[in-house]
Each structure stands twice: as C-alpha cells, then as structure tokens.
N, C-alpha and C positions, 0 to 999 in steps of 0.2 A: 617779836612776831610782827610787830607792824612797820619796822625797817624793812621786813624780810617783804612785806606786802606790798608798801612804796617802792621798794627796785625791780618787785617783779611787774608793777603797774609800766613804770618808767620803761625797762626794758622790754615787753610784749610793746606799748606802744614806738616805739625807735624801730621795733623790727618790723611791724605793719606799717611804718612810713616807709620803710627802707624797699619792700616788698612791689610798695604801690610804684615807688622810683625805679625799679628794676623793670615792671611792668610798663609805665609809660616810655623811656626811654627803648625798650623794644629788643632787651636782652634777654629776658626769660617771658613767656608764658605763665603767670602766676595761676590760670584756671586749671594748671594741669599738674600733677604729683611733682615732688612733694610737697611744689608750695602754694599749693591746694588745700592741704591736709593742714599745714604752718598757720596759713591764712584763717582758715575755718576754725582750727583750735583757738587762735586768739579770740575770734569773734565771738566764740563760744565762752569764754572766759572773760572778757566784758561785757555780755549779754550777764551772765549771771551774777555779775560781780554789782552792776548797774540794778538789776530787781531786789535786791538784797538789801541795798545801802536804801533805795527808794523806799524800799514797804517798812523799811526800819527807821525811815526819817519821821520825825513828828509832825513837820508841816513838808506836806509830799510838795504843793503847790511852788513854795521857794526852793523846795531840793530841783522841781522839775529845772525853773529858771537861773539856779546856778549852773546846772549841771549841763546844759543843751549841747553841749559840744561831744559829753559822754552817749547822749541819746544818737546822735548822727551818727559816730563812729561806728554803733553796735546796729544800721540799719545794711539787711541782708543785701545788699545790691544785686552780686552774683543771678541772686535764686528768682529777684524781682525781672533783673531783664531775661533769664532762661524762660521766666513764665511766658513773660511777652512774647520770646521768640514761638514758642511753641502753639500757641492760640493768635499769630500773626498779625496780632492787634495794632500794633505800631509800626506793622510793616515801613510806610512812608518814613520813619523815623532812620535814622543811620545808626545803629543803636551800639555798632563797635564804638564810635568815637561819642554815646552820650554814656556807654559804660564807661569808658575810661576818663570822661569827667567827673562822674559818679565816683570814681575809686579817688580821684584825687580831692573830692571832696571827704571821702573817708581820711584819707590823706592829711587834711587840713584839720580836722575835728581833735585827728591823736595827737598832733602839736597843739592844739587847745588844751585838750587831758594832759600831756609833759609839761607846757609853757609857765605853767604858775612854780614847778617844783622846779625849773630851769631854773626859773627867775628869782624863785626865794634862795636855791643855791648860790649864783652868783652874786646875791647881796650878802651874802652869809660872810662876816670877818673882811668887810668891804674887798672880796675879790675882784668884783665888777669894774674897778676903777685899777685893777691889776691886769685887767682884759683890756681895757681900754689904751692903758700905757701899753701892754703887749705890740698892738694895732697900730699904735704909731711910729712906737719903736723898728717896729717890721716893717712898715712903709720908708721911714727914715733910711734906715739900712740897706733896703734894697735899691733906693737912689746912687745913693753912696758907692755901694758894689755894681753898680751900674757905670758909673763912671771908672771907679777904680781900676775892674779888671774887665773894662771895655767887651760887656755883654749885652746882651738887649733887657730890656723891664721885667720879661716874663721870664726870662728864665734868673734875671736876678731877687725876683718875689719868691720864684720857688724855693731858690738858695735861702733865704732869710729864712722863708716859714717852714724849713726844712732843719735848719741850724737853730731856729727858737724852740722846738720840739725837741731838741736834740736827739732827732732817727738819725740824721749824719748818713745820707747816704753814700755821699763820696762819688756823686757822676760828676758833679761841680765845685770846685774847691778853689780857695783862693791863693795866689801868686805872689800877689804884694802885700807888702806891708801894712798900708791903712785898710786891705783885706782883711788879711789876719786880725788887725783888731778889732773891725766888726763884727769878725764873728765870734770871737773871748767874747765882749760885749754879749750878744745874742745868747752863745751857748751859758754864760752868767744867769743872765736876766732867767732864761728859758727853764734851767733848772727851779728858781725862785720860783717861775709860774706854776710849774708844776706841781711845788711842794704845797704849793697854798690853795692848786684847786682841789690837792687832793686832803687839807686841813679842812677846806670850806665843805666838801663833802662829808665828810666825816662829823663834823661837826654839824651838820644841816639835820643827819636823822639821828646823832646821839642827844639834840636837845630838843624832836621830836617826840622821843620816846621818853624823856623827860617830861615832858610837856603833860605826857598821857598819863604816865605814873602819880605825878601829880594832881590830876585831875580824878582820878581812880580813887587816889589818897583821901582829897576832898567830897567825894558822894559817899565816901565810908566812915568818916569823922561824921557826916550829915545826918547818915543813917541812924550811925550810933547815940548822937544827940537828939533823935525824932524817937529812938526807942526808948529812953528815958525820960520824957513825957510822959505825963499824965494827960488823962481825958480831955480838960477842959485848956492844958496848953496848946494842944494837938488842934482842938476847934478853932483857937485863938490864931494858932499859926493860918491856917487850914482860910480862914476869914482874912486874914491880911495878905494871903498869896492869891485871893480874891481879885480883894480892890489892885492889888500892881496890875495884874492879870488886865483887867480893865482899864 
C-alpha cells in the first residue's frame, strides 16, 4: 500500500509539472477541459493528502517546515486570480503573465515534493554515479561521431542520447567504422543503464516497504512488552520517558 501511494505521489506530481510546461510554453490552455478537470483533481488530491499527514503529525509546527514546498503546491492559484479578475482589484496588475508565474511556481514546489524521492532513487545501488558515466560517455561519443561521420554537435548529441536509450530511431545512423563502434559502445553501456535504473527503482520502494514493516513490527513487540507490565513498571517506564522527554 505504501509503494502504491509513493508512485501515485511521484506520478500526479510529474504530470502537474508536465501540465504547467504545456501551459507556459503556449501549446495547450490548461484553464480549459480537460486539463482543467486533470489539473484540479490533482490539486484536490494533494490538498487532502497534505491535511491528513498534517493533523496526524505529532509536532504540526516541524511537519509545517519540512513540508513548505507540499503547502505551495496545494495553493488554488486559478481561483485566487479569477477572484481578482472579477472584483477588478488588481486591475493595474498584468495578471496573465503573474498567473503564469504563479503556476510555475506551483511548478517548482512538485519538483520539491518528487526531488528527495528522485534523489534517494538515484543513490539507491550507487546508480547516481552510473548517470554520471552515462553523461559523459554521451558527450564523448557525440564528439567522436561528430568527426567521424562529418555531422554537426547537435545532431550528433541526438544520435548518442538516442542510441544510449536504445529507441534507435534510425533517422541518423552511422557509415564508418569507428561509428559503428560507438555506437556497440553506447547501445552496451545503455542497456546496463537501464537495467540498473530499473534495479535502483525497484529496489528504492521494495526496502521502503521494508523499512515500514519493520517499524510496524517494533510498535507491536513494544505494545506487547508494555502489556505485560505491571502497575508500578508502567509508572516507572512512564517516569523515565519523562525525564528524556525533557
């Protein structure tokens, strides 16, 4: 249950970045159906997800301050500037282009909410430093097939990070020989990256859920040691969880 709740965190947040990008760039209209309706369900579903974890934290005060980037995300923008338009309050204000920093600030908050579970993935089974060699490797190679089969940078980068993925489109392909072998190289390497970022995933929410199991384990060993007490161990305890306490 809690893998199932970390990828649907992860994935609603990727699609309301994705949404805001669709919207600044000035391909869709996101205030109007259906991703209108996309937009608002998310918001609706970390609005709730946010009041729940908060009123169920035990010190609200540190949940507030870890969490800040979860509170931005989940504020209505939309419905703040429609007010304004409506009661013409801000008239002087340009309020297309301060919504649409408003949204990229939404924007910026759900790569806050993803970025720790990014980041612990990519450290997971030191993938991180298999990104890193990916990165270079891909730079290297695209030099390389830049000279080789006498093409320009960009379209020999896309060759590379096209053939380290191995989607292999086949608009660009290479002719020579020291081609061909950088790209055996790349399509090698690229399968390995793959397999490992999809071990380092796998891996990231199976010792999650481990994690929790084990903790679930220990408040029920705890339990069952506190129900086995008698009166005066119970005070005793009860008196030394005190003094730490302080």
């Amino acid at each position: 249950m809690n893998k199932i709740y970390h990828i649907t965190v992860t994935v609603f947040a990727l699609v309301s970045i994705a949404l805001v990008i669709i919207d600044l760039c000035g391909i869709r209209d996101i205030t109007q159906p259906p991703y209108y309706y996309i937009d608002t369900g998310i918001l609706i579903f970390f609005t709730v997800d946010y009041s729940l974890r908060f009123f169920a934290a035990d010190d609200r005060k540190k949940f507030f301050k870890e969490n800040i980037f979860d509170l931005i995300a989940i504020i209505p923008y939309n419905s703040i500037f429609t007010a304004f338009r409506m009661f013409r309050v801000f008239r002087v204000l340009r309020l297309t282009k301060l919504a649409k920093a408003a949204r990229l600030l939404r924007a910026a908050a759900f790569f806050g909410v993803v970025r720790k579970k990014i980041v612990s993935i990519l450290k997971t089974n030191g993938f991180i430093y298999v990104l890193y060699a990916s990165i270079v490797l891909v730079l290297i190679s695209s030099v390389m097939i830049m000279f080789a089969e006498n093409m320009t940078f960009r379209d020999a980068l896309w060759w590379s990070i096209v053939t380290c993925t191995t989607v292999g489109y086949g608009d660009i392909s290479p002719a020579t020989s020291v081609g061909r072998i950088v790209a055996v190289t790349l399509m090698m390497f690229g399968i390995g990256m793959i397999g490992m970022l999809t071990g380092a995933i796998t891996t990231y929410f199976t010792s999650s859920d481990k994690e929790n199991k084990e903790i679930v384990a220990d408040d029920d060993e705890l339990e069952t040691l506190i129900s086995q007490m008698n009166s005066e161990q119970r005070q005793k305890l009860t008196e030394i969880a005190r003094i730490i306490i302080k």
